[in-house]
C-alpha positions as CSV (number, residue, x, y, z in Angstrom):
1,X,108.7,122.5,84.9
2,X,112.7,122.5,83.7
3,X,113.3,124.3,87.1
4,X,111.7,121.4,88.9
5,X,113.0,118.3,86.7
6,X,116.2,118.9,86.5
7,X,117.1,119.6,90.5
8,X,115.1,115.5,90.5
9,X,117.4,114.2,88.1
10,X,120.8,115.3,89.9
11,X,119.3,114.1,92.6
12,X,118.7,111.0,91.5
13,X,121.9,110.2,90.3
14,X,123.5,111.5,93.3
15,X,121.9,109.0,95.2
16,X,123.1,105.9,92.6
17,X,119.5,105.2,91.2
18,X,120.4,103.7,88.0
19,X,121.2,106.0,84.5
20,X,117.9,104.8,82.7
21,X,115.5,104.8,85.9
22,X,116.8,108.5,85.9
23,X,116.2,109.4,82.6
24,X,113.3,107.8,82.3
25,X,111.4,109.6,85.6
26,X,112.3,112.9,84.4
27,X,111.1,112.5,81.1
28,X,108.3,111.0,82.6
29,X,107.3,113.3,84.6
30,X,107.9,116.3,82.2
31,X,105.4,114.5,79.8
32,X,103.3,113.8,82.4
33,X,103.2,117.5,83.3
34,X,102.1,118.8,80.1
35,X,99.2,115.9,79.9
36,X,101.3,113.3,77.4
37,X,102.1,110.3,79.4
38,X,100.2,108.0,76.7
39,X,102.8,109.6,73.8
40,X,106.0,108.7,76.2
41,X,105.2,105.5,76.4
42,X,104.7,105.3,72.7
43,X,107.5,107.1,72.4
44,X,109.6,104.5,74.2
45,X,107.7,101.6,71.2
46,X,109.1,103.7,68.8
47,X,112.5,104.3,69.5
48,X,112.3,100.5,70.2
49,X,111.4,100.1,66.4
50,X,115.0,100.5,65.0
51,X,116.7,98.3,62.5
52,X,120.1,99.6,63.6
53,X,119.2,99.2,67.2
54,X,118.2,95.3,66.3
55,X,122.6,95.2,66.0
56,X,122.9,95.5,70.1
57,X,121.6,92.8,70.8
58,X,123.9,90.2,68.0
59,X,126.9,92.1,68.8
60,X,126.5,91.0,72.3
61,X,125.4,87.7,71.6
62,X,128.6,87.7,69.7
63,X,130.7,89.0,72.5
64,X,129.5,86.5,75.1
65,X,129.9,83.5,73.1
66,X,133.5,84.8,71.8
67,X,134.6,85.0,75.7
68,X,133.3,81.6,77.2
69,X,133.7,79.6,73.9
70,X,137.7,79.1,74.3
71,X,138.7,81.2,71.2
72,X,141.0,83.2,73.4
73,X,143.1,80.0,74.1
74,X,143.1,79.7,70.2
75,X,144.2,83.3,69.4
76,X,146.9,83.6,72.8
77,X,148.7,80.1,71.6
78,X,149.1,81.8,67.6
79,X,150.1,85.0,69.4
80,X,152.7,83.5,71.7
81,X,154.3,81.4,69.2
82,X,155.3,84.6,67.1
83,X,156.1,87.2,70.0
84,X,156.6,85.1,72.5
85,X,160.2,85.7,72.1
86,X,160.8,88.9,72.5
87,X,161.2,90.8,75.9
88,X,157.9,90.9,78.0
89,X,156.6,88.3,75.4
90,X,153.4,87.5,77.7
91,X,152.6,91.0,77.7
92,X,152.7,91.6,74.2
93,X,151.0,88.8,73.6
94,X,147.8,90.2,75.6
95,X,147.9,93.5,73.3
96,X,148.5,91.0,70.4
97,X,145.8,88.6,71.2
98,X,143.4,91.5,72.2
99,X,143.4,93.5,69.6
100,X,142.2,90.5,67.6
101,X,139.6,89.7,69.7
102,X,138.4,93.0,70.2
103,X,137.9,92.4,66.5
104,X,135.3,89.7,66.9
105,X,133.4,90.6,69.9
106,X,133.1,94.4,70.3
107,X,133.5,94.1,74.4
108,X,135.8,95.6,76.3
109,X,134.7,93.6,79.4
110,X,134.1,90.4,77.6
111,X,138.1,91.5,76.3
112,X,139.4,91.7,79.2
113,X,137.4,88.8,81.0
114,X,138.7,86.0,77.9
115,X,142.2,87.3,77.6
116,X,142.8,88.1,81.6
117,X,141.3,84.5,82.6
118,X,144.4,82.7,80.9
119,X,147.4,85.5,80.7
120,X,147.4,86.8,84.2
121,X,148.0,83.6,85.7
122,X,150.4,82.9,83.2
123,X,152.8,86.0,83.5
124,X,152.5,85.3,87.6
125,X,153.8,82.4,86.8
126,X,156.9,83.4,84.7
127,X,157.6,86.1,87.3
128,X,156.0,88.8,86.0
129,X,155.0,92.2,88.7
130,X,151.2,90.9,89.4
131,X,150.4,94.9,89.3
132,X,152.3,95.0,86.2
133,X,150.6,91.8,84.5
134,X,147.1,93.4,86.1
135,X,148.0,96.6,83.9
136,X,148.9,94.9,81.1
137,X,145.5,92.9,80.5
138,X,143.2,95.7,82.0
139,X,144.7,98.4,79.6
140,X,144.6,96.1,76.8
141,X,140.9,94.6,77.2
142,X,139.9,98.5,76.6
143,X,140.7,98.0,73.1
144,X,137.1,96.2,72.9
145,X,135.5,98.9,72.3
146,X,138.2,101.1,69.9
147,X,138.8,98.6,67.4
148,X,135.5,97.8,65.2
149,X,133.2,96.3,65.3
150,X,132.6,98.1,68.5
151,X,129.3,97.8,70.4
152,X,130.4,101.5,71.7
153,X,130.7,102.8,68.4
154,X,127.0,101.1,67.9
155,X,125.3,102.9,70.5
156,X,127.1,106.1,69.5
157,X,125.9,105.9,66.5
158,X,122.5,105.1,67.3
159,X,122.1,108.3,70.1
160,X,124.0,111.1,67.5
161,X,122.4,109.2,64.1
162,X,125.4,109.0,62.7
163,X,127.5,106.4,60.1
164,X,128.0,103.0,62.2
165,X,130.7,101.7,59.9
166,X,132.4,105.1,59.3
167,X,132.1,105.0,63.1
168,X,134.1,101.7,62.6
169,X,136.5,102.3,59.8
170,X,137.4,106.3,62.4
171,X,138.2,103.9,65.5
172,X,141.0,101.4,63.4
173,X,143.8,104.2,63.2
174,X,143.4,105.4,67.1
175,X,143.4,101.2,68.1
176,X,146.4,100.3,65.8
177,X,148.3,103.6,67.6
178,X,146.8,102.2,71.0
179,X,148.1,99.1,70.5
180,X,151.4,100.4,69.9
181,X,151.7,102.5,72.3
182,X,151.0,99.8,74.5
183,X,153.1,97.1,72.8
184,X,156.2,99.5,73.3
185,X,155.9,100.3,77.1
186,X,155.9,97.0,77.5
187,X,159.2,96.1,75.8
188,X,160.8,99.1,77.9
189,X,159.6,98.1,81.0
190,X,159.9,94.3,80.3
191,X,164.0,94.8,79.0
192,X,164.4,97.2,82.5
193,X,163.0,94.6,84.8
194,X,164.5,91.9,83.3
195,X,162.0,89.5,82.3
196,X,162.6,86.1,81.2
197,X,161.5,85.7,77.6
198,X,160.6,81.8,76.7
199,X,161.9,79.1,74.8
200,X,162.6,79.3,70.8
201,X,159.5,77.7,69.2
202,X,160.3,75.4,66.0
203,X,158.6,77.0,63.0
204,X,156.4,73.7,62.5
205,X,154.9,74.3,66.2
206,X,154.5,77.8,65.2
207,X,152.7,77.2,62.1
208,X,150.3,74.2,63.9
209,X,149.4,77.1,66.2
210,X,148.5,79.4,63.6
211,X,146.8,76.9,61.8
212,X,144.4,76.3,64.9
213,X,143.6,79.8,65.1
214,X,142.9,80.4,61.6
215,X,138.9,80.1,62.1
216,X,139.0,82.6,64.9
217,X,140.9,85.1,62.8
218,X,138.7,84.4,59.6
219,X,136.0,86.1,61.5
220,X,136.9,90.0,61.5
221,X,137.4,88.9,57.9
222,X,134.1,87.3,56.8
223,X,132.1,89.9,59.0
224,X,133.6,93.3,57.8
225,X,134.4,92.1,55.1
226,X,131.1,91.3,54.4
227,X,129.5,94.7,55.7
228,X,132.5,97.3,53.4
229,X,132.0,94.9,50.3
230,X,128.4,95.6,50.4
231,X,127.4,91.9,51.1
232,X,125.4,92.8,54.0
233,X,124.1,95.8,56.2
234,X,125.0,96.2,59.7
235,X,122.2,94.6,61.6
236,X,122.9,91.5,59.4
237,X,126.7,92.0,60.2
238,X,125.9,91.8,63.8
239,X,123.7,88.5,63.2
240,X,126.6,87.2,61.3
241,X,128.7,87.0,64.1
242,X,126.9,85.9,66.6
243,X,126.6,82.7,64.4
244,X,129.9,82.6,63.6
245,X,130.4,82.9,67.4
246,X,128.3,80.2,68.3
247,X,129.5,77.7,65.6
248,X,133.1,78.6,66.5
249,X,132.7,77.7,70.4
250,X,130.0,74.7,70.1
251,X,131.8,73.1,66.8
252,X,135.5,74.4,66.6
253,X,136.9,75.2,70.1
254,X,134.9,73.6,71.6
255,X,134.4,76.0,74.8
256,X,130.6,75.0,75.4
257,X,128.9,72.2,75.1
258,X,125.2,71.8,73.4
259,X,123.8,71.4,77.4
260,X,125.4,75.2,77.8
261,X,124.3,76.5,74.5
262,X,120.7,77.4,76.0
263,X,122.2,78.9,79.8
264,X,124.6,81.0,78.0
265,X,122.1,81.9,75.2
266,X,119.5,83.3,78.6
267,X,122.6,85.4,80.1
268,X,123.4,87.2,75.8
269,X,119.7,88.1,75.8
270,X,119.7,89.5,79.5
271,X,122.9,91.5,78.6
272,X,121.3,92.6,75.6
273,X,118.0,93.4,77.4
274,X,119.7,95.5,79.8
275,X,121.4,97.5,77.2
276,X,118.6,98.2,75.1
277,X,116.3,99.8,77.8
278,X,118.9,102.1,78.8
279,X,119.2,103.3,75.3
280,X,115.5,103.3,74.8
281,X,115.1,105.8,77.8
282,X,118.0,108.0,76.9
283,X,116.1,108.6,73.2
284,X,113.2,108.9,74.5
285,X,115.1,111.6,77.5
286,X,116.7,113.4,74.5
287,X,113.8,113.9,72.6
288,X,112.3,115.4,75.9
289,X,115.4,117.6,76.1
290,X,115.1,119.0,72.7
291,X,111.1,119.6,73.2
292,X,112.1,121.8,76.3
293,X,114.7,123.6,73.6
294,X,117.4,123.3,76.2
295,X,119.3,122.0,73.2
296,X,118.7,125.3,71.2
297,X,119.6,127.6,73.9
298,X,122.8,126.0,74.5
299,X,124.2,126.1,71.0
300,X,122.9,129.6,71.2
301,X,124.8,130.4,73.7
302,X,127.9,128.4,72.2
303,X,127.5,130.6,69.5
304,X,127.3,133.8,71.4
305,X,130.5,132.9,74.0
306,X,132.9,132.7,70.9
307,X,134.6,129.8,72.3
308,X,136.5,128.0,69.6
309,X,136.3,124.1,68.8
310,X,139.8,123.3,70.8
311,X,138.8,124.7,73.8
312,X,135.2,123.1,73.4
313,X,137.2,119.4,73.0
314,X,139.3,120.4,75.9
315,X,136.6,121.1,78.5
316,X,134.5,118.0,77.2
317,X,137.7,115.7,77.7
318,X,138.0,116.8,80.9
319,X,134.5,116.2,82.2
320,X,134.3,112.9,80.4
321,X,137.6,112.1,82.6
322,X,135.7,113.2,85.6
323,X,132.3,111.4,85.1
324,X,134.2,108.3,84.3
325,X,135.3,107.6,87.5
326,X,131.8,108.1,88.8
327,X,129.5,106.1,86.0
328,X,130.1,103.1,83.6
329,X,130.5,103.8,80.4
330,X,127.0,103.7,78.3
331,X,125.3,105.9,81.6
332,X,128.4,108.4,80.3
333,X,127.4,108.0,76.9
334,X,123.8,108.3,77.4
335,X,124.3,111.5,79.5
336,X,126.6,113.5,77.3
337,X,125.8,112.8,73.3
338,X,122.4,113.9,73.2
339,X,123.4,117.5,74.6
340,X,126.6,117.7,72.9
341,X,125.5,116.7,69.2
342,X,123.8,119.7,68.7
343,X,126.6,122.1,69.0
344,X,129.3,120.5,67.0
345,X,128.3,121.3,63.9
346,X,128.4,125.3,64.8
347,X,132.0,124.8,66.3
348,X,132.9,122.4,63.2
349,X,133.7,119.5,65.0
350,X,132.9,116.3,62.8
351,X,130.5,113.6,64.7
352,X,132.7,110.8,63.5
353,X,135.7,112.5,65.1
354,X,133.8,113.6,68.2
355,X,132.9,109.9,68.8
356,X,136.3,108.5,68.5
357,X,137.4,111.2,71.0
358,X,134.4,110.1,73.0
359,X,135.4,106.5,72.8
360,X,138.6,106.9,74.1
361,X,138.0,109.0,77.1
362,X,135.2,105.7,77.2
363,X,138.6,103.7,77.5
364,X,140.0,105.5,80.2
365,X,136.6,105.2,82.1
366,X,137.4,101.6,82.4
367,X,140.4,101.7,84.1
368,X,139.9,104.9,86.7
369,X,139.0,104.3,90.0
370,X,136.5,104.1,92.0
371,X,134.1,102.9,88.7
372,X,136.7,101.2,86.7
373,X,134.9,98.3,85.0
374,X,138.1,96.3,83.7
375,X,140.1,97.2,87.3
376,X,137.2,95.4,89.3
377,X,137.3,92.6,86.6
378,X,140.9,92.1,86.5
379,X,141.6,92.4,90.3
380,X,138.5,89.3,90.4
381,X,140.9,87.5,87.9
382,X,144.0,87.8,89.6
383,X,142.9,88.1,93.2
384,X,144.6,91.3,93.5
385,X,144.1,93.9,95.4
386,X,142.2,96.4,94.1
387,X,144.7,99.2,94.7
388,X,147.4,97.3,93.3
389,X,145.9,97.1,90.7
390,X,145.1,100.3,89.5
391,X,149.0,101.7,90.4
392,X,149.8,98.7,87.6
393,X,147.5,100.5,85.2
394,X,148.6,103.9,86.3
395,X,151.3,104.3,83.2
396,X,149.1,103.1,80.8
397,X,146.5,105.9,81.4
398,X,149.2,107.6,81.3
399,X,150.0,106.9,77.7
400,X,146.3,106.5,76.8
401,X,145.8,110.1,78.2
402,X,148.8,111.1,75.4
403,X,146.7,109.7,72.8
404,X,143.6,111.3,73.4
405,X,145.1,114.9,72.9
406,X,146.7,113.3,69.7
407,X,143.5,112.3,68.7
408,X,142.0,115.3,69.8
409,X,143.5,117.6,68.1
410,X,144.8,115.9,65.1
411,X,141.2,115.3,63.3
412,X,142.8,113.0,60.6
413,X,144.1,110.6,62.5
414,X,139.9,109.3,63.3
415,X,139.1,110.3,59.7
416,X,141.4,109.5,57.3
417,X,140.4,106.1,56.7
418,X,136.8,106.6,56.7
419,X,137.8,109.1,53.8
420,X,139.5,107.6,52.0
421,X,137.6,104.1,51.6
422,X,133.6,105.9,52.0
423,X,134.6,109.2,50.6
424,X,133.7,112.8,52.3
């Protein structure tokens, strides 16, 4: 039946048929064939009936609220009046401003839609490259999903049943280093092109500003806080925000009005929806896979090729580079952990470490053609060309692709922190 199955399911997603409907057809019909198509179904129901799963849909209740709400404007005015001043000041302000709200709503999209909606027009206007200012935001928005609480880090968690927030606490060292690495191509490149830096800001104005954005940055605060203090658990963290999210935009900001709160409450749930079927099938489509004892063959035969962990990491890296440019992010996701899990533990390879490595090649999926979430977002934004906008994210791929072999092959880095606060 594996003979027949699998040449259907390459075909399917040869031809574009969406990740779940593939996943769920071939486990379908592999149930099916040995009489079971009741138990799939129930299977589906009971993969459904997760407490940890119940986080999806609040963390991207959060996210949505967090990007039409107008707590970007908040967080960009307190960034600008403290970096504004230096060379490239716009640009360092979108790594500044994202990394904070990456904090909040988990997104990389929702990131890169809030920030890019206000900076890109902005560093057009004070001459910036539009590729260059395209870059900028597109490489920065990626960040959604590194720094915690990361919806990413969720479903990871979720497919390899692994710790969520060690997930969280592994992906704060690798952001931090992103947003460095970042931060500091853009002075270079701002100081060689010349760019006009603004106007000295009077400490009361700068103040003022941070004062407005003090309820948006309260909220990585109250929420993780809450969740490492023992306060709350996870799928209350993730309920946490998206109330703090919707007070914030209805109450503080002011972003949507009461008339909105219903419209944008319909388009959180169908986000949601759509992200909890296609986890759903791919449980369901790895418990399928382990049945057949695919799983068990290949870590037999990892076992019996004597390949070593780094060159295990390697070849994964580069055929999560390669399916990135073909499929969004979670259909990656979905494809890969439930066949890889298995075989890390025989090549010692820690699962917290695998999904930051995961997570970041994740990044890099957004911004490679021809399936680069963020580039298609970003070009929308600017009304650029697609093309020029990927060349203005070309270096920071670049730099990104630096920091996944330093994260790669430097364990620590991902699990240091998780260590040292949760213990081994």
């Amino acid at each position: 039946m594996l003979s027949l199955v699998l040449p259907l399911f390459l075909l399917l997603l040869v031809i574009g048929v969406p990740i779940y409907l593939t996943m769920g057809t071939s486990a379908a019909i592999m149930f099916a064939a040995e009489g079971r198509l009741l138990p799939f179904a129930q299977k589906l129901i009971d993969e459904l009936n997760s407490v940890t799963l119940l986080a999806v849909p609040y963390f991207v209740i959060a996210a949505t609220f967090m990007e039409r709400g107008a707590v970007a404007r908040a967080l960009i005015d307190a960034a600008t009046a403290w970096v504004g001043r230096l060379p490239g000041g716009l640009g360092l302000v979108a790594v500044l401003a994202c990394t904070i709200f990456a904090a909040m709503c988990g997104s990389s999209v929702a990131t890169a839609i809030a920030m890019g909606t206000i900076l890109v027009p902005a560093m057009l206007r004070n001459g910036y490259e539009r590729g260059f200012s395209s870059g900028v935001v597109g490489a920065s928005g990626t960040l959604g999903i590194m720094i915690p609480p990361s919806l990413a880090f969720v479903v990871y968690g979720v497919l390899a049943d692994t710790s969520i927030p060690r997930l969280f606490l592994a992906g704060v060292v690798p952001g931090l280093l992103q947003a460095s690495l970042l931060a500091a191509y853009i002075l270079w490149y701002s100081k060689r092109m010349g760019y006009r830096v603004s106007e000295p800001m009077p400490t009361s104005e700068k103040l003022r500003r941070t004062w407005l954005a003090l309820p948006a940055l309260s909220v990585p605060v109250i929420v993780l806080g809450g969740l490492y203090g023992g306060i709350v658990t996870l799928t209350e963290t993730a309920a946490l925000s998206a109330i703090v999210a919707i007070l914030l935009s209805l109450f503080v900001y002011r972003g949507i009005r009461m008339a909105d709160l219903l419209p944008v409450m319909t388009v959180s749930v169908r986000n949601a929806a759509i992200i909890m079927i296609i986890i759903t099938v791919a449980l369901a489509f790895g418990h399928t896979v382990t049945e057949t004892g695919i799983t068990a063959r290949a870590v037999e035969m990892v076992k019996a090729s004597g390949i070593e962990g780094w060159q295990f990491l390697l070849a994964i890296n580069l055929l999560l580079l390669v399916l990135g440019m073909f499929l969004e992010v979670y259909s990656v996701m979905l494809l890969i952990v439930p066949l890889v899990i298995p075989m890390l533990a025989p090549l010692d390879i820690h699962p917290i470490h695998f999904g930051v490595v995961l997570t970041l090649n994740m990044e890099l999926a957004l911004l490679t053609p021809p399936v680069g979430l963020n580039l298609f977002v970003i070009a929308n934004i600017s009304r650029t060309p697609l093309a020029e906008v990927v060349r203005g994210t070309m270096p920071f791929v670049g730099l990104m692709l630096v920091l996944l072999a330093f994260v790669t092959y430097v364990p620590v880095i991902s699990l240091w922190l998780p260590e040292l606060l949760m213990g081994k």
